[in-house]
PyMOL commands that place a pseudoatom at each C-alpha (Angstrom):
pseudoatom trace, name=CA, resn=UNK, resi=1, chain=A, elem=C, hetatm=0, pos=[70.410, 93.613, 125.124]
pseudoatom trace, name=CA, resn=UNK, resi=2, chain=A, elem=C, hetatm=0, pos=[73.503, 95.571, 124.354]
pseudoatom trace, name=CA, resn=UNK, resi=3, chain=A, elem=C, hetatm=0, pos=[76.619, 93.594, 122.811]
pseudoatom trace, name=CA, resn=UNK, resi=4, chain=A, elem=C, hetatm=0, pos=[80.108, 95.089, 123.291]
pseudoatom trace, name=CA, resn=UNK, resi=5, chain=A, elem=C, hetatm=0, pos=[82.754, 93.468, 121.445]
pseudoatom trace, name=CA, resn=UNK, resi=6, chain=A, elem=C, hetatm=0, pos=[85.552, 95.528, 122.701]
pseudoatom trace, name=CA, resn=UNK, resi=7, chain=A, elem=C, hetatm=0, pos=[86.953, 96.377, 119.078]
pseudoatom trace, name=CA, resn=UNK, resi=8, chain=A, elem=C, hetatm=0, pos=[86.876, 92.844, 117.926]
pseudoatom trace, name=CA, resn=UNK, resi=9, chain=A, elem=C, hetatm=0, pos=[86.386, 94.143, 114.004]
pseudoatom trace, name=CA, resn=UNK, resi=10, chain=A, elem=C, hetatm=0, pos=[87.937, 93.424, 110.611]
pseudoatom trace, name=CA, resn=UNK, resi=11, chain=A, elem=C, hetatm=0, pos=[89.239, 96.956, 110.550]
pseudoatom trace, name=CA, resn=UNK, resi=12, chain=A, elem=C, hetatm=0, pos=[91.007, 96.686, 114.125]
pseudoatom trace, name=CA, resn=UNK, resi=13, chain=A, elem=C, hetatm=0, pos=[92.520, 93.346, 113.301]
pseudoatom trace, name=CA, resn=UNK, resi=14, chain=A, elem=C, hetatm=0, pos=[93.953, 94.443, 109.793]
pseudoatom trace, name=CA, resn=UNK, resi=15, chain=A, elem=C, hetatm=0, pos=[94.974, 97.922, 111.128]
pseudoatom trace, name=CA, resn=UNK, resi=16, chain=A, elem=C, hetatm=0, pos=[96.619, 96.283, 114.182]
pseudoatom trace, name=CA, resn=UNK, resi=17, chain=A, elem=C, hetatm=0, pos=[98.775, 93.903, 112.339]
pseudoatom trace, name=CA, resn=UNK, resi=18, chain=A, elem=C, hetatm=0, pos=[99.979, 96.698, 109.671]
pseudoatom trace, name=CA, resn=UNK, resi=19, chain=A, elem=C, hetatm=0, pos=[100.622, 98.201, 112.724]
pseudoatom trace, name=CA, resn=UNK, resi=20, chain=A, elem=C, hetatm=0, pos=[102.623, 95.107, 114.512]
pseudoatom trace, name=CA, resn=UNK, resi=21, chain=A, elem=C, hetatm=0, pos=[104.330, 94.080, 111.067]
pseudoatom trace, name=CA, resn=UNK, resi=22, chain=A, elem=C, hetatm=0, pos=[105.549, 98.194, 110.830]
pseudoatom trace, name=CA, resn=UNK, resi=23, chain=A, elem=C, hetatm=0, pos=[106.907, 98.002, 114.798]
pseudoatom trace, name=CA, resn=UNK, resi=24, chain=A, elem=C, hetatm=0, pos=[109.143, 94.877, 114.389]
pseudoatom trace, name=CA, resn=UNK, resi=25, chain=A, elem=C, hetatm=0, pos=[110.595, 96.616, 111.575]
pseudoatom trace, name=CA, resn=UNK, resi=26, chain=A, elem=C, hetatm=0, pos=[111.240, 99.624, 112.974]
pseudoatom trace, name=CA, resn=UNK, resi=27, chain=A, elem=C, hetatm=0, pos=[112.302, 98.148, 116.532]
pseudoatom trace, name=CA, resn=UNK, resi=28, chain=A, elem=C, hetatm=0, pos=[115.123, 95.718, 113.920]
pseudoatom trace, name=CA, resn=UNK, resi=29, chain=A, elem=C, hetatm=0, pos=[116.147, 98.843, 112.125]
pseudoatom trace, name=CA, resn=UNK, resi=30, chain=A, elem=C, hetatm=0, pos=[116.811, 100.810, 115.252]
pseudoatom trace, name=CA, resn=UNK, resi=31, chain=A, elem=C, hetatm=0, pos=[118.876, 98.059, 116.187]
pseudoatom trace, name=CA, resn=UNK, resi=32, chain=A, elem=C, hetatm=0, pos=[120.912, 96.281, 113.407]
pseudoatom trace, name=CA, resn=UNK, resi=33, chain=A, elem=C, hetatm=0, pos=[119.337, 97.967, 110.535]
pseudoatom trace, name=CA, resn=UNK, resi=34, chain=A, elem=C, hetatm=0, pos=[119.746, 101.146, 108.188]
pseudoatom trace, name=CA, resn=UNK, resi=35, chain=A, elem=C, hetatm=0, pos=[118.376, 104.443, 108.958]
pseudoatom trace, name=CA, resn=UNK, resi=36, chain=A, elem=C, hetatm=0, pos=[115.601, 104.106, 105.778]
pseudoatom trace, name=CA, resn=UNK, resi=37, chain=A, elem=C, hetatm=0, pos=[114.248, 101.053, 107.722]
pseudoatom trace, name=CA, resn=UNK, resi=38, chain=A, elem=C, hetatm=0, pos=[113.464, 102.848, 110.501]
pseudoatom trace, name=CA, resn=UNK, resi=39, chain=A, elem=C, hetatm=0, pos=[111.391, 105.328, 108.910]
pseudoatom trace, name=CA, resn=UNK, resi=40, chain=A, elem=C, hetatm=0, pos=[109.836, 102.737, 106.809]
pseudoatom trace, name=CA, resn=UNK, resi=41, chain=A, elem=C, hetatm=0, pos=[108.875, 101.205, 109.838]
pseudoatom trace, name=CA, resn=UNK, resi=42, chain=A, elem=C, hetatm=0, pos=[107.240, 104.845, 111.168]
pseudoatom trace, name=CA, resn=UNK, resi=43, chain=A, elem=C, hetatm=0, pos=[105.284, 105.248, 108.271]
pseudoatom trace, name=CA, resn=UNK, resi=44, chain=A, elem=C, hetatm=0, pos=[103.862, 102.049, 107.792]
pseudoatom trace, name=CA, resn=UNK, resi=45, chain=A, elem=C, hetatm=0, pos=[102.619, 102.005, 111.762]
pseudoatom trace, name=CA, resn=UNK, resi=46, chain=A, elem=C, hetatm=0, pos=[101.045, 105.518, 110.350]
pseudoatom trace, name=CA, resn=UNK, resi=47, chain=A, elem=C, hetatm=0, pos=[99.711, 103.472, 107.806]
pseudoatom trace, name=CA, resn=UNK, resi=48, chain=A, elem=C, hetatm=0, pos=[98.300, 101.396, 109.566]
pseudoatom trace, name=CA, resn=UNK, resi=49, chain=A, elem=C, hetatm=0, pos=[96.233, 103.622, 111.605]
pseudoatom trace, name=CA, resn=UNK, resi=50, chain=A, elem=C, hetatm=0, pos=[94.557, 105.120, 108.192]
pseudoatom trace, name=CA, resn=UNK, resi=51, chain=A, elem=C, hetatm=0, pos=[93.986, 101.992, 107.031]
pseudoatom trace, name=CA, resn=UNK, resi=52, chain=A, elem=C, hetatm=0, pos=[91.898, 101.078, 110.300]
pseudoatom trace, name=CA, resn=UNK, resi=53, chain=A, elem=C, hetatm=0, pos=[90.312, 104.223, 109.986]
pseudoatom trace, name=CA, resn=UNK, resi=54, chain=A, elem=C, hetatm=0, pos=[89.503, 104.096, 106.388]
pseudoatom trace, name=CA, resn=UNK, resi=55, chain=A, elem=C, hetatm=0, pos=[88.645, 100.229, 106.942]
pseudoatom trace, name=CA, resn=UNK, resi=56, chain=A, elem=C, hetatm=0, pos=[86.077, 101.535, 109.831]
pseudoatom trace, name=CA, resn=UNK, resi=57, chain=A, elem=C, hetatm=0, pos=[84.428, 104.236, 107.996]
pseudoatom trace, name=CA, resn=UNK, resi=58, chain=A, elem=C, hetatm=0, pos=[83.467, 102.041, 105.154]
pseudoatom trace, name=CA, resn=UNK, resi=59, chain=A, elem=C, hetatm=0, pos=[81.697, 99.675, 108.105]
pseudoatom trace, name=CA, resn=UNK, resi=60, chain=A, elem=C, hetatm=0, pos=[84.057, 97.189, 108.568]
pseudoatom trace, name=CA, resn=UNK, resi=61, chain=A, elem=C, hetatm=0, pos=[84.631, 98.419, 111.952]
pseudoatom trace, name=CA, resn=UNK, resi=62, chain=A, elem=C, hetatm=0, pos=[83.059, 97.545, 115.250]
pseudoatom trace, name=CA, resn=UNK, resi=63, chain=A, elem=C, hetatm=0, pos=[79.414, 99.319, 114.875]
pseudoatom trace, name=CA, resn=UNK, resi=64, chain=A, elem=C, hetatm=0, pos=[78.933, 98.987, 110.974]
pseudoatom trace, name=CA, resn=UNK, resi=65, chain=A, elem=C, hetatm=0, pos=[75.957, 101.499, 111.300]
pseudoatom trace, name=CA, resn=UNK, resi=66, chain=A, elem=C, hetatm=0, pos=[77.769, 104.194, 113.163]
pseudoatom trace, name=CA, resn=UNK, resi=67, chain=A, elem=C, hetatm=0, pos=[80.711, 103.877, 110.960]
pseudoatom trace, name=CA, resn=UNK, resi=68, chain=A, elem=C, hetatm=0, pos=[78.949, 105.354, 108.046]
pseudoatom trace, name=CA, resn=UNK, resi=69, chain=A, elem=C, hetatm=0, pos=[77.107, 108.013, 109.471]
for i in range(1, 69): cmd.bond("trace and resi %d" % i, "trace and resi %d" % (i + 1))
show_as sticks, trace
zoom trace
């Protein structure tokens, strides 16, 4: 039987809210806030994305087993 959890993983959920957290920043700095803010805001959505990566590769992702290979 083959299970697809469409991404539903530790690594997704963590790297998706880094990656939320780092938009609503950005999106308020581009807006009312200073310039520094808004390039906080770019590298923590980069950030984000590494840690889901990283987060993945050490099997917390989706496929634990594929993840390390």
């Amino acid at each position: 039987m083959h299970e697809d959890n469409h991404g539903h993983s530790k690594a997704a959920w963590t790297g998706v809210a880094v990656m939320l957290v780092a938009t609503v920043l950005g999106c308020y700095a581009a807006v009312f806030g200073p310039a520094w803010l808004l390039w906080a805001g770019v590298v923590g959505f980069v950030l984000g994305a590494v840690v889901w990566y990283a987060m993945a590769r050490a099997g917390l992702g989706s496929d634990p087993e594929r993840s390390r290979a």
